[in-house]
Residue, then its C-alpha position, 0 to 999 in steps of 0.5 A: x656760427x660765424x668765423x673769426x673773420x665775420x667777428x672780425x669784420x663785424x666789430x669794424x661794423x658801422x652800426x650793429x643792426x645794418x651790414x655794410x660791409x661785404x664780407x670775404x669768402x674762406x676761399x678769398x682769405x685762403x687765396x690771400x693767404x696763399x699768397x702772401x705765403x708765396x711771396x715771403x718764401x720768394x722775396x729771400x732770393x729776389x728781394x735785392x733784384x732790381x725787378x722784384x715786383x715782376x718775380x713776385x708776380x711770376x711766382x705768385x702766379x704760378x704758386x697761387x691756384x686762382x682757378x676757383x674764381x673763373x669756376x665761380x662763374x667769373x670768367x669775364x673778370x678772371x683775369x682782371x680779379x687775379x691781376x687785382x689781387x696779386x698787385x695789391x698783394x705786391x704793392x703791399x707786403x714788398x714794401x713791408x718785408x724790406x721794412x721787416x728786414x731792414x728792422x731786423x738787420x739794423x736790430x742786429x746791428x745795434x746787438x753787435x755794437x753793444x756787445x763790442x762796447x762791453x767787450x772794450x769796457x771789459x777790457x777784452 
């Protein structure tokens, strides 16, 4: 039976009588996950730092087990694998969680603003 993930990739299927795709292992959606996981805790305490790619790095690094890549038999390209997926992960969701956060606070700001007007109109 195949995982919501083989669904997934297999509606995004040119055609539906040849895979062209290469569709990603368990342990590579858990290793994403996992790390996008890590980055999102990180980024409350360093997302305001001048350097935060390189804190996100450390903390993905250290967070993330990335072992089961060498152990699947790729230990010349370990290190360039694990250097791949951790700056795709960064490059990718920093931008997005400030985006997120931005939303929100400007979201928040307008609720402030909106209450304050109706408190002036209240007479309050």
């Amino acid at each position: 039976m195949p995982s919501p993930l083989d669904v997934y990739t297999g509606f995004k299927e040119h055609s539906s009588t040849v895979q062209s795709f290469t569709y990603p292992t368990e342990k590579v959606v858990e290793t994403f996950g996992t790390a996008v996981t890590v980055l999102e805790n990180v980024m409350s305490m360093v997302g305001h730092l001048e350097s935060v790619e390189l804190y996100v790095t450390d903390a993905i690094k250290k967070g993330v087990d990335f072992e089961w890549i060498r152990s699947a038999g790729c230990s010349l390209h370990y290190q360039g694998i694990e250097d791949g997926i951790v700056t795709g992960i960064t490059r990718i969701s920093i931008p997005w969680w400030h985006k997120q956060e931005n939303w929100m606070m400007n979201k928040a700001s307008k609720h402030k603003v909106l209450k304050r007007k109706f408190q002036i109109l209240s007479h309050q």
